[in-house]
N, C-alpha and C positions, 0 to 999 in steps of 0.2 A: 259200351264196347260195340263191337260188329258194325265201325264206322266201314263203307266203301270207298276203297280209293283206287282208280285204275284196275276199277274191276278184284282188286282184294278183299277179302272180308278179315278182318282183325278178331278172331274168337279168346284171347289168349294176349294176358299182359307183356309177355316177355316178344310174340309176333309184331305189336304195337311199339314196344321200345326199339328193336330192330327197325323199322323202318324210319322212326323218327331219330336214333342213334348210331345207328349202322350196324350192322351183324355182330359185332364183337363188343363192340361198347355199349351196345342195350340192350342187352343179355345179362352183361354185368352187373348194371345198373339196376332193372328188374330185377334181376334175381337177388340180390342183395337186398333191395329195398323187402322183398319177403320172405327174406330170410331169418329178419330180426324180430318182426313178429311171430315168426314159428317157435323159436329159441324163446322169445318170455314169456309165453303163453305156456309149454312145457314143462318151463320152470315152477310158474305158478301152480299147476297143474298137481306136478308132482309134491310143492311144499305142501297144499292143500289138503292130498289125497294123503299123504303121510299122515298129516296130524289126525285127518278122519279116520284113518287107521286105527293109530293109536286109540282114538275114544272108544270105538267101538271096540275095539280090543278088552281096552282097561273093562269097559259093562259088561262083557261076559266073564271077564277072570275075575268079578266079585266076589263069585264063592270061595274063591282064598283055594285052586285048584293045586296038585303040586305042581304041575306043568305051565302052571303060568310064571310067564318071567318080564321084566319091565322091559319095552322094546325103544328101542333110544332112536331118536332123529337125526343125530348126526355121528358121522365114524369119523 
């Protein structure tokens, strides 16, 4: 990044699609294109952190406490 062109400096993927795309159409283009990694990475994210939940959950409610109830992953 931070090619110079005409005295521009490009700091910023979506400023680079813009010039090479045009105002409206590489904007779209960038932004989309990271969009999709935000969205499955998230995802991941969230499956993961569930299940790691869950575990850690299940090791402390071994003592068989009355408050402890089985926490389900998906509704």
């Amino acid at each position: 990044m931070r090619e110079m062109l005409h005295g521009k400096r490009f700091n910023r993927y979506h400023e680079l699609g813009q010039h090479a795309f045009g105002e409206k159409l590489g904007l779209w283009i960038v932004v989309s294109q990271q969009f999709v990694p935000e969205v499955d990475g998230n995802i991941v994210y969230m499956v993961t952190g569930g299940r790691s939940l869950k575990k850690a959950y299940d090791r402390l409610c071994l003592g068989g406490y009355p408050f402890c109830r089985d926490i389900k992953l998906t509704y």
